[in-house]
N, CA, C and O of each residue as an XYZ file, in Angstrom:
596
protein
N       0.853     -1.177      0.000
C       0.000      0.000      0.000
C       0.900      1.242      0.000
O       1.929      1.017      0.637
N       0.836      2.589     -0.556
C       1.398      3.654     -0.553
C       0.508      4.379     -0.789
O      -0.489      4.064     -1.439
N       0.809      5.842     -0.125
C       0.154      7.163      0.454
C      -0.494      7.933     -0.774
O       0.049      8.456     -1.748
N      -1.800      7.835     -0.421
C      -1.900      8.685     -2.127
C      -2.891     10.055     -1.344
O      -2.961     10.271     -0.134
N      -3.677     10.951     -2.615
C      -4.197     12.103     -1.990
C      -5.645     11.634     -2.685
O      -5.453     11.760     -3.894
N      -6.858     11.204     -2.490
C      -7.705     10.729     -2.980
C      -9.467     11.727     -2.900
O     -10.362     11.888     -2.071
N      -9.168     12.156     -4.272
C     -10.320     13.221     -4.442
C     -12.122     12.659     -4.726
O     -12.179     11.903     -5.696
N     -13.091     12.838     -4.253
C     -14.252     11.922     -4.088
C     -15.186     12.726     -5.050
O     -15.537     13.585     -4.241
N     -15.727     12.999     -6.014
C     -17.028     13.994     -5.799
C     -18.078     12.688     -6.649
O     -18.225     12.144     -7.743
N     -18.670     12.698     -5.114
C     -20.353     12.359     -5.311
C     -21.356     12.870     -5.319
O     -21.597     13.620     -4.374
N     -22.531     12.666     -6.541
C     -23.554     13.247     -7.198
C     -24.854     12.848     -6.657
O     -25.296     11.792     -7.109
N     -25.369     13.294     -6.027
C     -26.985     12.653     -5.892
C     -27.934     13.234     -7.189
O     -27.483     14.352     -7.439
N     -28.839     12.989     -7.931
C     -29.447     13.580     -9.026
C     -31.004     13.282     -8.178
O     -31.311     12.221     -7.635
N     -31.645     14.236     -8.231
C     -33.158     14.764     -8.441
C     -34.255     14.293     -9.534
O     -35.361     13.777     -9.695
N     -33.223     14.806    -10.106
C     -33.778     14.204    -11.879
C     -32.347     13.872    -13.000
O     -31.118     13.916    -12.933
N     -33.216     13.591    -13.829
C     -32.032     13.578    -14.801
C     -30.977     14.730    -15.244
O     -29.899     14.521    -15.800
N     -31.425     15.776    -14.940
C     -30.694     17.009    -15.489
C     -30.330     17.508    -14.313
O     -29.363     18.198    -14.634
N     -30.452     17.613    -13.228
C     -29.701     18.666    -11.991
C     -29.442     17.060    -11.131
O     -30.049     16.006    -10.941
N     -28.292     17.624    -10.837
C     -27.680     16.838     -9.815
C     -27.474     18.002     -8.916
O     -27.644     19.174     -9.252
N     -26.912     17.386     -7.178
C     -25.908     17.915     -6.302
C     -24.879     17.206     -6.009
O     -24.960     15.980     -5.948
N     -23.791     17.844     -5.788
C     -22.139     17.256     -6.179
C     -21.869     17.901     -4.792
O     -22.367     18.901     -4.276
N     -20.604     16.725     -4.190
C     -19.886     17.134     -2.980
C     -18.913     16.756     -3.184
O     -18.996     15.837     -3.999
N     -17.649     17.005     -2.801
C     -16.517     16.842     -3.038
C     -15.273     16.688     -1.759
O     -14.794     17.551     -1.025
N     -14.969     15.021     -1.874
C     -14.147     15.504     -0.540
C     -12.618     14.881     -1.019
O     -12.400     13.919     -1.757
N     -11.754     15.683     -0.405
C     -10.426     15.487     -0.575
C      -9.833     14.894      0.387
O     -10.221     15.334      1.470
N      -8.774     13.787      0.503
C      -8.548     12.822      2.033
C      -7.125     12.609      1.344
O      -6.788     12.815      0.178
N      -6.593     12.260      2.135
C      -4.921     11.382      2.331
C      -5.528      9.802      2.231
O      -6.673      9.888      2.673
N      -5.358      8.908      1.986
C      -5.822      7.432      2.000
C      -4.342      6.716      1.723
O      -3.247      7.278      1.672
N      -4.685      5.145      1.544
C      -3.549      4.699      1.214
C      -4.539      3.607     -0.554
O      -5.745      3.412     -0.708
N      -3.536      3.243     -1.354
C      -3.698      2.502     -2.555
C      -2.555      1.853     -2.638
O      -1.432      2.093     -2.194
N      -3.300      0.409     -3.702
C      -2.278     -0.342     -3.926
C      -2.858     -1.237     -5.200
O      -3.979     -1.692     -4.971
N      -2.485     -1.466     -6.081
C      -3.091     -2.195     -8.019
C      -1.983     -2.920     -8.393
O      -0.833     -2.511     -8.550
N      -2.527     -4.287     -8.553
C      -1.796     -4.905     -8.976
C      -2.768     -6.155     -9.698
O      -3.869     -6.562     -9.325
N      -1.867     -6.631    -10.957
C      -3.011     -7.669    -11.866
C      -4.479     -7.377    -11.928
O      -5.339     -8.235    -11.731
N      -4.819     -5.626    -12.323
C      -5.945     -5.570    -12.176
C      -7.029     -5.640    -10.785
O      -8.259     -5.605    -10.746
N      -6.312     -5.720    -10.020
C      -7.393     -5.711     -8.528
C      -6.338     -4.726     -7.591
O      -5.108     -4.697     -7.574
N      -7.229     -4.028     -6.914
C      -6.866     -2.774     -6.162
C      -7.698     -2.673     -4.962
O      -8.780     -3.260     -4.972
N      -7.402     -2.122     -4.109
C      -7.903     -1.676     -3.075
C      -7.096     -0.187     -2.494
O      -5.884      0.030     -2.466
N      -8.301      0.780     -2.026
C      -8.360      2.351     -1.637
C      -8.648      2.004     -0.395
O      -9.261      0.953     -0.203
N      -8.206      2.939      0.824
C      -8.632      2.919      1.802
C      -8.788      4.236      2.142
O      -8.264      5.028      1.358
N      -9.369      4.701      3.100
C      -9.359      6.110      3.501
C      -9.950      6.040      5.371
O     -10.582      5.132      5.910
N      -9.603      6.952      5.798
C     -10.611      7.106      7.179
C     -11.817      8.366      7.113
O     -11.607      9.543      6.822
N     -12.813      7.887      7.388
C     -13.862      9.249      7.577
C     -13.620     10.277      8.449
O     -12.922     10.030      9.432
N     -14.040     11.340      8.295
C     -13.817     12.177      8.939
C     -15.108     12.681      9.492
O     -16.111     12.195      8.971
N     -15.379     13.998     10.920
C     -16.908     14.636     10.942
C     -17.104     15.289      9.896
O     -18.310     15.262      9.651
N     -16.322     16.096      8.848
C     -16.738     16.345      7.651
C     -17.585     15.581      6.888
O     -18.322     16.255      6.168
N     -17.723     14.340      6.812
C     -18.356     13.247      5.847
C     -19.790     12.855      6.801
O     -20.765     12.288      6.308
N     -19.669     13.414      8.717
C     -20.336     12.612      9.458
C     -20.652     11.282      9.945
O     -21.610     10.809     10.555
N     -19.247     10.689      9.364
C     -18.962      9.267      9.457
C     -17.457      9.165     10.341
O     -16.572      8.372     10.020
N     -17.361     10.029     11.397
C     -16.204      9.707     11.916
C     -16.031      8.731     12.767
O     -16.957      8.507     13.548
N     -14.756      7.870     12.838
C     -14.605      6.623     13.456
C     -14.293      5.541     12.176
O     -13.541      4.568     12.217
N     -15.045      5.984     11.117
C     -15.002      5.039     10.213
C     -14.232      4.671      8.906
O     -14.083      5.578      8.087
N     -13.728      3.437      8.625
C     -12.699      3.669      7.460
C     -13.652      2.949      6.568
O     -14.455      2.030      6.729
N     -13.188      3.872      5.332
C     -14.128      3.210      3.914
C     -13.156      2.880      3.311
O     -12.102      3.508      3.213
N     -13.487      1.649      2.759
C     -12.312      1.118      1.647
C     -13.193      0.825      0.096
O     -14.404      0.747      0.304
N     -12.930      0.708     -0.910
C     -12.865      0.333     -2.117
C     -12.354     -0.743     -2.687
O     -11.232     -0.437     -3.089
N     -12.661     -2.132     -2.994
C     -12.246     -3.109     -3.185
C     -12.361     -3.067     -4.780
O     -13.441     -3.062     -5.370
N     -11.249     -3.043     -5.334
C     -11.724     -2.771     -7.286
C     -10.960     -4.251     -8.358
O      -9.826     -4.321     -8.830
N     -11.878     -5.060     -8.432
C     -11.705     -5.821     -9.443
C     -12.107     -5.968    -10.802
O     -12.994     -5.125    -10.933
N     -11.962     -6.549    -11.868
C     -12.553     -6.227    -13.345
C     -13.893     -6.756    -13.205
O     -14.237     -7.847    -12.752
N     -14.524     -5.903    -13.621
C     -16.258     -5.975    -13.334
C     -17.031     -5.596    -12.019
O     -18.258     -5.591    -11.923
N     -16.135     -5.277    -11.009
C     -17.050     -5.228    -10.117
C     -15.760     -4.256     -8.429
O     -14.649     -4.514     -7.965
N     -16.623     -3.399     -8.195
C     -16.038     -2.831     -7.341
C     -17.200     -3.132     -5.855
O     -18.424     -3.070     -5.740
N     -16.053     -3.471     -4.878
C     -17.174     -3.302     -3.329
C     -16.463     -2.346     -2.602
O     -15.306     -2.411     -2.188
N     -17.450     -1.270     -2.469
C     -17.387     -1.005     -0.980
C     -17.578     -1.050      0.149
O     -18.735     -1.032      0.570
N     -16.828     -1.101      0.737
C     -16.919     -1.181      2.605
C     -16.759     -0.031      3.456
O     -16.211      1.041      3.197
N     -17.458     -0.514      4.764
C     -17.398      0.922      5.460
C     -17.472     -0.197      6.890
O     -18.113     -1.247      6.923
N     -16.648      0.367      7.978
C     -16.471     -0.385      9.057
C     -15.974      0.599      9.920
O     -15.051      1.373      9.663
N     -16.883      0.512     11.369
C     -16.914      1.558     12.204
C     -18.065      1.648     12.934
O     -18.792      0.798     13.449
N     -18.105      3.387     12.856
C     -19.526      3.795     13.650
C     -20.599      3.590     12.446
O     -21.823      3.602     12.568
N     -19.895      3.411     11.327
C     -21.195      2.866     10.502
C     -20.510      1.932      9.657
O     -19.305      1.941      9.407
N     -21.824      0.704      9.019
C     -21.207     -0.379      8.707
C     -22.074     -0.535      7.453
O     -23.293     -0.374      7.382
N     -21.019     -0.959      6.240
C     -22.076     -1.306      4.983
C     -21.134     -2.358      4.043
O     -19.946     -2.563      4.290
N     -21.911     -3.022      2.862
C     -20.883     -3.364      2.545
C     -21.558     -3.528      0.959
O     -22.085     -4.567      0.559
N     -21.430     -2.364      0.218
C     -21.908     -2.221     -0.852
C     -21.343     -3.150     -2.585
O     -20.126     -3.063     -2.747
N     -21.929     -3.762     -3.482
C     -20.914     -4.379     -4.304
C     -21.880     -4.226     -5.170
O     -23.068     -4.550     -5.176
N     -20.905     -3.457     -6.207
C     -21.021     -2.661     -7.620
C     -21.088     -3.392     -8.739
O     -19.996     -3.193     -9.272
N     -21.712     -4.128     -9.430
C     -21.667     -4.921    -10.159
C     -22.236     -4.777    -11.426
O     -23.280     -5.430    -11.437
N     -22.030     -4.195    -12.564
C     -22.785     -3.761    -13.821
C     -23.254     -4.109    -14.342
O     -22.779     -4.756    -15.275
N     -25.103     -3.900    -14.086
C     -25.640     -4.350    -14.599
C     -26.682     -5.076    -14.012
O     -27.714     -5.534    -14.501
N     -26.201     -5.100    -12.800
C     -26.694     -6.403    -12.104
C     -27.045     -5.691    -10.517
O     -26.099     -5.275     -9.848
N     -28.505     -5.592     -9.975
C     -28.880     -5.266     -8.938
C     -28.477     -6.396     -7.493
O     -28.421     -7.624     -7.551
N     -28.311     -5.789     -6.638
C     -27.873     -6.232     -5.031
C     -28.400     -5.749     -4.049
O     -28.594     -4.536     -3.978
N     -28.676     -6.421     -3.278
C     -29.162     -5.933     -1.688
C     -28.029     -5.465     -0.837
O     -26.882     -5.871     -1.022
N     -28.210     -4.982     -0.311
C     -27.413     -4.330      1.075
C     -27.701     -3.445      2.478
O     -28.129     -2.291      2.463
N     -27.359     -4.271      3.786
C     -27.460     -3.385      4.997
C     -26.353     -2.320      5.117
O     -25.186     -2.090      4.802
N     -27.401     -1.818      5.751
C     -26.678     -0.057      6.073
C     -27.148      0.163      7.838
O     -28.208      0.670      8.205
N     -26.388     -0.203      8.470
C     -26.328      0.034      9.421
C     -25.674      1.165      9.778
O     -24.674      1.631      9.232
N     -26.220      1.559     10.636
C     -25.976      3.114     11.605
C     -26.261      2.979     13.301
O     -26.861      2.109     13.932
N     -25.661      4.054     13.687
C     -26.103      4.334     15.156
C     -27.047      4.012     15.357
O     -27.239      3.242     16.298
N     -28.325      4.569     14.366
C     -29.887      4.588     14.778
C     -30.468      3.647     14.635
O     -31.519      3.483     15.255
N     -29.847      2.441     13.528
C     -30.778      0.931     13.327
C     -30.360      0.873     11.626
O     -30.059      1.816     10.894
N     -30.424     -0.032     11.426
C     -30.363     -1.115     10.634
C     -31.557     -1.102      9.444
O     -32.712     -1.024      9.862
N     -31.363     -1.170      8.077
C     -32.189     -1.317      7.048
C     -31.371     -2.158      5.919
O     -30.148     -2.250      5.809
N     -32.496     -2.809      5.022
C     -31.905     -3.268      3.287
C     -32.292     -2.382      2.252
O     -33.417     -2.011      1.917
N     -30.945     -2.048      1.709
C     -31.705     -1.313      0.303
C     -31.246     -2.046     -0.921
O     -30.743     -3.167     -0.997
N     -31.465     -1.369     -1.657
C     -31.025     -1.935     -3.439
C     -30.076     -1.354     -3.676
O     -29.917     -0.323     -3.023
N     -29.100     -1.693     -4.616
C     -28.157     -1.416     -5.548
C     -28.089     -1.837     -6.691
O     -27.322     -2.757     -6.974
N     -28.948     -1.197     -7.668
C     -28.442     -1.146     -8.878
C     -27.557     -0.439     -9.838
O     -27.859      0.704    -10.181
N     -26.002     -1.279    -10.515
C     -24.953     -0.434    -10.807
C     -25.498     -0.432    -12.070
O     -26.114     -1.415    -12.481
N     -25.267      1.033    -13.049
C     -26.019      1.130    -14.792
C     -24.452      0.804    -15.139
O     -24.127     -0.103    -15.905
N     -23.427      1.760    -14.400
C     -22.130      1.314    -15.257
C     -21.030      1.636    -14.322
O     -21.208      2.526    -13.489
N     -19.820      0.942    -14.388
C     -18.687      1.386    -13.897
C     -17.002      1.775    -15.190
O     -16.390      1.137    -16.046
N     -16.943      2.772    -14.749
C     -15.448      2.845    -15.789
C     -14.747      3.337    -14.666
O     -15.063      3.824    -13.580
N     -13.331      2.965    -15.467
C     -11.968      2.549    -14.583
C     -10.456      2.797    -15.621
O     -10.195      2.022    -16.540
N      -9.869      3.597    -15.388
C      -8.692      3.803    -15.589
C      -7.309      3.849    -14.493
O      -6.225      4.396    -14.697
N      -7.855      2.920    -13.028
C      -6.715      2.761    -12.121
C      -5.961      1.871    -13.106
O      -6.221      1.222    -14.119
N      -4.726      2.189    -12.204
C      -3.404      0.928    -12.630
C      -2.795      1.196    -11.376
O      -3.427      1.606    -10.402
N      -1.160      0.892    -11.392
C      -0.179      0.893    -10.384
C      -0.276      2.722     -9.751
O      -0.404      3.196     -8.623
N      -0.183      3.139    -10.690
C      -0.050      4.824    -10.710
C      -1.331      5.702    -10.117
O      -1.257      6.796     -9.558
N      -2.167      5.157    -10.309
C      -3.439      5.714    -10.004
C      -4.421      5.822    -10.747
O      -4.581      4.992    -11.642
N      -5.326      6.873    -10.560
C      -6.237      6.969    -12.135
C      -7.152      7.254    -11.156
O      -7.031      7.592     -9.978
N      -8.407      6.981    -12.114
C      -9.749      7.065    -11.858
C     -11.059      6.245    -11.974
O     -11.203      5.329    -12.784
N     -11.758      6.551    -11.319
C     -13.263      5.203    -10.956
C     -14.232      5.946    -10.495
O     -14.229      6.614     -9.460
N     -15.680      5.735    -11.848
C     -16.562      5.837    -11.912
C     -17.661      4.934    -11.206
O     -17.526      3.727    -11.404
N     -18.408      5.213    -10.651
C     -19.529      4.414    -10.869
C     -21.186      5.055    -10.570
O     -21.560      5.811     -9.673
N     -21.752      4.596    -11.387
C     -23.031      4.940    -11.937
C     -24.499      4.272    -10.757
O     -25.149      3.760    -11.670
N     -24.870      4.142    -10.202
C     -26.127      3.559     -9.855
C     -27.377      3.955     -9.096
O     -27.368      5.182     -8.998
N     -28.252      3.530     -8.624
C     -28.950      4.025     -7.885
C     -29.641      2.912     -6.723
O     -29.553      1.684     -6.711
N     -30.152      3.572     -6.035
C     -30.358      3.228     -4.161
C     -31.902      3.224     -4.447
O     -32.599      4.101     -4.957
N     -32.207      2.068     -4.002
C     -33.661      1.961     -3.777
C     -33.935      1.558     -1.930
O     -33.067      1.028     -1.237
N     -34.990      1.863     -1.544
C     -35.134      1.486     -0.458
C     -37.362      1.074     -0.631
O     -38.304      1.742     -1.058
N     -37.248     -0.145     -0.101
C     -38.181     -1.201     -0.616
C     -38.793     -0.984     -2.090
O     -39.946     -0.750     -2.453
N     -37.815     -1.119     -2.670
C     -38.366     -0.908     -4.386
C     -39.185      0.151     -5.097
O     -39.880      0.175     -6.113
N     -38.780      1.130     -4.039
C     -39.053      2.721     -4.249
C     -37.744      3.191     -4.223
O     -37.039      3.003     -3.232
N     -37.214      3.974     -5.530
C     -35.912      4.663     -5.495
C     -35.987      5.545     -4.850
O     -37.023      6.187     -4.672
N     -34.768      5.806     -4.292
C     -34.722      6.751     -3.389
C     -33.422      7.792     -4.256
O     -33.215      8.924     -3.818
N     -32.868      7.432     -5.106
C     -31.615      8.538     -5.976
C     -30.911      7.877     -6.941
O     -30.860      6.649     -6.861
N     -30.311      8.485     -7.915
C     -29.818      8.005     -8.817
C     -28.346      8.897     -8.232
O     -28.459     10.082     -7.921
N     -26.935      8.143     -8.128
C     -26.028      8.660     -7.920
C     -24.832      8.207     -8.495
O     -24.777      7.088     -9.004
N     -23.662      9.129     -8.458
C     -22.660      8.987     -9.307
C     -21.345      9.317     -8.645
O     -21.124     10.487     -8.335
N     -20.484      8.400     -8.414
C     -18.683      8.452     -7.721
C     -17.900      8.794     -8.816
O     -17.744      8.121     -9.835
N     -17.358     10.007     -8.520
C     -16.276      9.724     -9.513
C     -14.903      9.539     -8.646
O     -15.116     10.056     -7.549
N     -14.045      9.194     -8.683
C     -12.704      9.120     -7.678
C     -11.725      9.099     -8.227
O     -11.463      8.171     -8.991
N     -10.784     10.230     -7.984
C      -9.118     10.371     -8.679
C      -8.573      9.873     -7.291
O      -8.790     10.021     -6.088
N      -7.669      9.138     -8.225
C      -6.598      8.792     -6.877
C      -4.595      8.749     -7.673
O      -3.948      8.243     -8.590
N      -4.415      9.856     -6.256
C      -2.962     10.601     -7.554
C      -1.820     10.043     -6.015
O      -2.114     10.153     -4.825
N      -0.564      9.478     -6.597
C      -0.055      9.406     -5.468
C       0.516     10.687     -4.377
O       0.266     11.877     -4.571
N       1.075     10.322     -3.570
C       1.549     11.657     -2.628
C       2.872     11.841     -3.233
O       3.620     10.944     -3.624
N       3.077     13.113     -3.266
C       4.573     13.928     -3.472
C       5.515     13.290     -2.272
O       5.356     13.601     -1.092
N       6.077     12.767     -2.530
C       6.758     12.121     -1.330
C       6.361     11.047     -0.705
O       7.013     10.484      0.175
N       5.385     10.734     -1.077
C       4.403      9.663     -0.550
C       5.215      8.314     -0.200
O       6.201      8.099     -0.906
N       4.924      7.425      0.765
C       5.822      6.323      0.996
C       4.617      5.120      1.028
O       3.406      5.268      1.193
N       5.504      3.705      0.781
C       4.817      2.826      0.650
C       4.723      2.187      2.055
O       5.838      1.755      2.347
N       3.812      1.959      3.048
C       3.772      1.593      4.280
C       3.730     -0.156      4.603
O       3.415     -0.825      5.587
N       4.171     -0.440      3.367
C       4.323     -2.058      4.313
C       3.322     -2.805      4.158
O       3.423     -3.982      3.812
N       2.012     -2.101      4.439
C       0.913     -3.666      4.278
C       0.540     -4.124      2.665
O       0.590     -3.456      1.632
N       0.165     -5.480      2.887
C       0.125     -5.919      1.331
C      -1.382     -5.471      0.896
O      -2.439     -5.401      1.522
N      -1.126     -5.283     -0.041
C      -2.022     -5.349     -1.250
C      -3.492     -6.248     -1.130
O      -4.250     -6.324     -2.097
């Protein structure tokens, strides 16, 4: 794994034409190799998820995310192809949907970038159509810390 600077902006859309975009910038660590990667980051109270580390698990076809902490999820991105998932929180526990429309990907060793496209249903009533985009650039100086890949 080595130190990268990892830029987030996620889209919630309303409709098809207006979205809202947030954008968060973090220190994390990355590591790509034979096509499978993993991002890590820690939350911050900025995000309102503090305590918690989100990681990115990125293989060809299919990216999962995780979140482990004061909140717990374990989302998996799969194109094309809808999934269930708990989202646990402080306050209690629910299942929603995940359906991914698309994911694109230009990580390698160096970094790059990862899309993904889908939307959140909660009991088969959507609740948003949303969109990740994620640069991940290494650190100026950045060092590789030892844990594997």
């Amino acid at each position: 794994m080595k130190d990268v600077i990892i830029s987030i902006t996620g889209t919630q859309y309303a409709s098809p034409d207006a979205g809202d975009a947030i954008e968060l910038v973090t220190d994390g660590q990355y590591c790509f190799k034979d096509g499978h990667g993993k991002l890590t980051y820690n939350e911050s109270a900025l995000t309102g998820m503090e305590g918690t580390v989100t990681s990115f698990l990125i293989s060809p076809g299919e990216v999962i995310l995780a979140r482990e902490g004061t909140l717990t999820s374990r989302m998996v991105f799969r194109e094309g192809t809808k999934n269930t998932f708990l989202y646990d929180t402080p306050y209690g526990s629910t299942t929603m949907g995940l359906d991914t429309h698309s994911i694109h990907s230009t990580l390698s060793e160096g970094g790059g970038e990862l899309e993904i496209d889908y939307i959140v249903d909660f009991d088969h009533t959507v609740v948003g159509r949303n969109r990740f985009k994620i640069n991940v650039r290494e650190q100026v100086g950045g060092e590789k810390n030892g844990k594997p890949c």
